[in-house]
DRENDO-1510 file (C-alpha; in Angstrom, 1 decimal, always signed):
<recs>
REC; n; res; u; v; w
REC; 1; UNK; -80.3; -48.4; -22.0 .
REC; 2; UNK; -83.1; -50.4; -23.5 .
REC; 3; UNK; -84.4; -53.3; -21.7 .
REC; 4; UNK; -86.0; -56.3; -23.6 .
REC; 5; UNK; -88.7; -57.2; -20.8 .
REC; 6; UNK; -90.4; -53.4; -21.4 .
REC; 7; UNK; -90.9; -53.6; -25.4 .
REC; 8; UNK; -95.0; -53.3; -25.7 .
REC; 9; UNK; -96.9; -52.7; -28.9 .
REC; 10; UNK; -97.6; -49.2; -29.8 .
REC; 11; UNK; -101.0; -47.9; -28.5 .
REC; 12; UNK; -103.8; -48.8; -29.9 .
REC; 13; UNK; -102.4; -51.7; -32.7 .
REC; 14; UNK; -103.7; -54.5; -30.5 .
REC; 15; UNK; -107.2; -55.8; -29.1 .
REC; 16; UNK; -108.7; -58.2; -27.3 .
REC; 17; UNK; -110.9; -60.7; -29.5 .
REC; 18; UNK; -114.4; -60.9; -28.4 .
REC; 19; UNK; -115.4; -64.2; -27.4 .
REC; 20; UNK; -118.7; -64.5; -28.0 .
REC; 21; UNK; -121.3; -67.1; -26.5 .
REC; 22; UNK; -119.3; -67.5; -23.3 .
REC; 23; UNK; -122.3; -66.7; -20.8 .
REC; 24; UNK; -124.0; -63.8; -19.0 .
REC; 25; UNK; -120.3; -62.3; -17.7 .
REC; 26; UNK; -118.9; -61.9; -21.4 .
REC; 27; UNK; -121.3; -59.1; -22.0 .
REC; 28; UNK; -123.1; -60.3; -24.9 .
REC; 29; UNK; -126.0; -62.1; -23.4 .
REC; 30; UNK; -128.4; -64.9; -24.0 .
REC; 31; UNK; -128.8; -64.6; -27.4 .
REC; 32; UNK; -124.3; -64.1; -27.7 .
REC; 33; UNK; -124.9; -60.8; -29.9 .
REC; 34; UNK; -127.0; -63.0; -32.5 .
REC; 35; UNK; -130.5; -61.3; -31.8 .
REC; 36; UNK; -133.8; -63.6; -31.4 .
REC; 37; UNK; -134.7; -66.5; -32.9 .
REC; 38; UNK; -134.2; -67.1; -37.0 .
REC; 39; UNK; -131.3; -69.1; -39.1 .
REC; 40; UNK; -129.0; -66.0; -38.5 .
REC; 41; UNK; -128.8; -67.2; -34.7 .
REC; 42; UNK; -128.4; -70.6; -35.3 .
REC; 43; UNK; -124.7; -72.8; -35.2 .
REC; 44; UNK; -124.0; -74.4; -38.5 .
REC; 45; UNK; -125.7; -71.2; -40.8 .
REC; 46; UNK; -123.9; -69.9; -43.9 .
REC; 47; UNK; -126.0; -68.1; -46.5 .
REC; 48; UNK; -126.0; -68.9; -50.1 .
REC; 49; UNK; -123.9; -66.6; -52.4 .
REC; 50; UNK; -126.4; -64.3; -54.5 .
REC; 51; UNK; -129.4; -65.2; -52.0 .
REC; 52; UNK; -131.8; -61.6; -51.9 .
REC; 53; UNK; -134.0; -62.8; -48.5 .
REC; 54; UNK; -136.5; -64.8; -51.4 .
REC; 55; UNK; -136.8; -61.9; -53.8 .
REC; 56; UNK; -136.1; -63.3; -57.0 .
REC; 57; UNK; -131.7; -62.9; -57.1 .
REC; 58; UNK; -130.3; -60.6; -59.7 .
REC; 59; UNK; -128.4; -63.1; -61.8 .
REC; 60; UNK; -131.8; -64.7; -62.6 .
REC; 61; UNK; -133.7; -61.6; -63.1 .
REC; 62; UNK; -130.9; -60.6; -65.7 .
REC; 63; UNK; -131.3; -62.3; -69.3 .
REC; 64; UNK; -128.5; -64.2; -70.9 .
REC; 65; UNK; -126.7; -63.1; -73.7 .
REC; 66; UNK; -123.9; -63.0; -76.0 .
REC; 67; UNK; -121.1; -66.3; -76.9 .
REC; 68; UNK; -117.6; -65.9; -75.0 .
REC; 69; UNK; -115.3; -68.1; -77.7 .
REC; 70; UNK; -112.9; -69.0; -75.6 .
REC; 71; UNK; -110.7; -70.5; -78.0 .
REC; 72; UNK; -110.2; -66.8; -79.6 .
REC; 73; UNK; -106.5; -65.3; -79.8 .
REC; 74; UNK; -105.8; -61.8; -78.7 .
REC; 75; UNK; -103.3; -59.7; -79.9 .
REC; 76; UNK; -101.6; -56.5; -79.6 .
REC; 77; UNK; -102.2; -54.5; -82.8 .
REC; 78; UNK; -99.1; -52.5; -84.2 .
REC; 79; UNK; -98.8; -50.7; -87.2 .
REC; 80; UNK; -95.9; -50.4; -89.5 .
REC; 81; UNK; -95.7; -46.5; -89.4 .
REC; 82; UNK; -94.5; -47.4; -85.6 .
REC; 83; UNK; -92.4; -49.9; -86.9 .
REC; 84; UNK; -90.9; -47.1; -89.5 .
REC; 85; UNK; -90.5; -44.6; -85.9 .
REC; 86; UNK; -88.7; -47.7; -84.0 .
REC; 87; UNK; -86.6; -48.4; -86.9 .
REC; 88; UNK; -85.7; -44.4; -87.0 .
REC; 89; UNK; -85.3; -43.5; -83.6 .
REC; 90; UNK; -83.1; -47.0; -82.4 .
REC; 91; UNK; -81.5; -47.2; -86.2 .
REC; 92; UNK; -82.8; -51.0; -86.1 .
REC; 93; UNK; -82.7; -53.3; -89.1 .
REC; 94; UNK; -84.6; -56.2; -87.0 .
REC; 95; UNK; -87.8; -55.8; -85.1 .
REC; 96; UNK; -88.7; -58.6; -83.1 .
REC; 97; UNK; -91.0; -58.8; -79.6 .
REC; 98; UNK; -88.2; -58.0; -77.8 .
REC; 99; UNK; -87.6; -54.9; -79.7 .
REC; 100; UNK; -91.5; -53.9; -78.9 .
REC; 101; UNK; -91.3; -54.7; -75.2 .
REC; 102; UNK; -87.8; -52.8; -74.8 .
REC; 103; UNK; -90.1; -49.5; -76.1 .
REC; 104; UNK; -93.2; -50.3; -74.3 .
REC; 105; UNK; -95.7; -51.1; -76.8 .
REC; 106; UNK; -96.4; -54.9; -75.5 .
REC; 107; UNK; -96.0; -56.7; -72.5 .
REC; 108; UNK; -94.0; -59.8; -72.3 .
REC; 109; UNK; -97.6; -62.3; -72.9 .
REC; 110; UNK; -98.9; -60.5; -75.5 .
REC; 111; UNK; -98.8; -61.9; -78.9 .
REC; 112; UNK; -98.3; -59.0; -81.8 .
REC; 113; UNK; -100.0; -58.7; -85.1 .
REC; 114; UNK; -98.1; -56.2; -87.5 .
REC; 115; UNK; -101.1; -54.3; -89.3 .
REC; 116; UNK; -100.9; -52.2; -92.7 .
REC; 117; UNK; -101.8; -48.5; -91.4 .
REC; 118; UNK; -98.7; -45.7; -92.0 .
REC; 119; UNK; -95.9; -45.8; -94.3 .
REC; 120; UNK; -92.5; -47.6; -94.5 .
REC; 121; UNK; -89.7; -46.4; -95.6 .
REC; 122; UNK; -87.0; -48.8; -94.3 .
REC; 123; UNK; -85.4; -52.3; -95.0 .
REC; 124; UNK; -87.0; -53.9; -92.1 .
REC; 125; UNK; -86.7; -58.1; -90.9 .
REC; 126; UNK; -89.4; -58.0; -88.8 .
REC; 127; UNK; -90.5; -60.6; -86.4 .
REC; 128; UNK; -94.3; -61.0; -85.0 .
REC; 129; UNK; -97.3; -63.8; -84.4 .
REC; 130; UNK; -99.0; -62.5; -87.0 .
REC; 131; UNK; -99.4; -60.2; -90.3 .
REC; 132; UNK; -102.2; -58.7; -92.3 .
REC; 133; UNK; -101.7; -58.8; -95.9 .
REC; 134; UNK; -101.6; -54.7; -96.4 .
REC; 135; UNK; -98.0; -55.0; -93.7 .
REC; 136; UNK; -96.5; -58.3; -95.5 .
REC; 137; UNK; -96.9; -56.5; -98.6 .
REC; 138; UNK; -95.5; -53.5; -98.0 .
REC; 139; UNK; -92.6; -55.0; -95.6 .
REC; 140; UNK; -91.9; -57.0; -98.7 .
REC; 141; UNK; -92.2; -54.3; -101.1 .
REC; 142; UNK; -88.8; -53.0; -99.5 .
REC; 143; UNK; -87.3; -56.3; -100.0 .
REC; 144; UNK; -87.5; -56.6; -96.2 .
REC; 145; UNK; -88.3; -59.7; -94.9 .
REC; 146; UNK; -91.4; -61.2; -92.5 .
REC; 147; UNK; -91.0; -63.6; -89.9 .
REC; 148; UNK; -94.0; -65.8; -87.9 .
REC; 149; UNK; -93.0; -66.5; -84.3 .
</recs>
């Protein structure tokens, strides 16, 4: 039968903490395992992120370069010869972002752009953040129809 008051922790999953600074008896010394002398062994130090001991630090060594425009818009490129497979393969007359996250082509944040490359065969209302002019035209050419989100 088991018996609450025997339950331990498996070997070897717990330890002691050190407790450093706590005189001769703890086992670390004078110095509490710090060494001699220097800001390392002193209360109160914390050294500066990127700090190389005085050499001169990496990210000032490096040059700056380049523009990050951070008001830029991503999106997920798909062509409309993948639009003509998902139309084929699913018999779909409407392709929305749904549709594309449903067959794994874009994640729920991503914002599509429907690009010109491939051919299209089908009626197609499709759905999307964004065309280029190559797609709307040849969307439209079938008398489909295109659709801004």
């Amino acid at each position: 039968m088991m018996d609450l008051s025997k339950i331990k922790p498996a070997k070897g999953s717990t330890s002691t903490n050190k407790r450093l600074g706590r005189g001769q008896g703890s086992g670390g010394g004078g110095t509490a395992t710090r060494g001699h002398k220097g800001a390392k062994s002193r209360s109160g130090y914390s050294r500066k992120v990127g700090f190389e001991g005085g050499q001169m630090p990496l990210q000032r060594v490096v040059p700056k370069s380049g523009f990050r425009n951070f008001n830029r818009v991503e999106y997920k490129a798909i062509n409309i010869g993948v639009l003509q497979q998902l139309s084929e393969s699913g018999n779909l007359d409407v392709i929305d972002q749904q549709t594309l996250i449903n067959a794994g082509f874009v994640s729920g944040k991503d914002k599509v752009k429907i690009l010109g490359k491939g051919t299209l065969t089908a009626k197609l209302t499709v759905k999307a953040h964004a065309f280029s002019k190559s797609a709307k035209d040849a969307i439209e050419k079938l008398e489909g129809t295109t659709e801004i989100l």
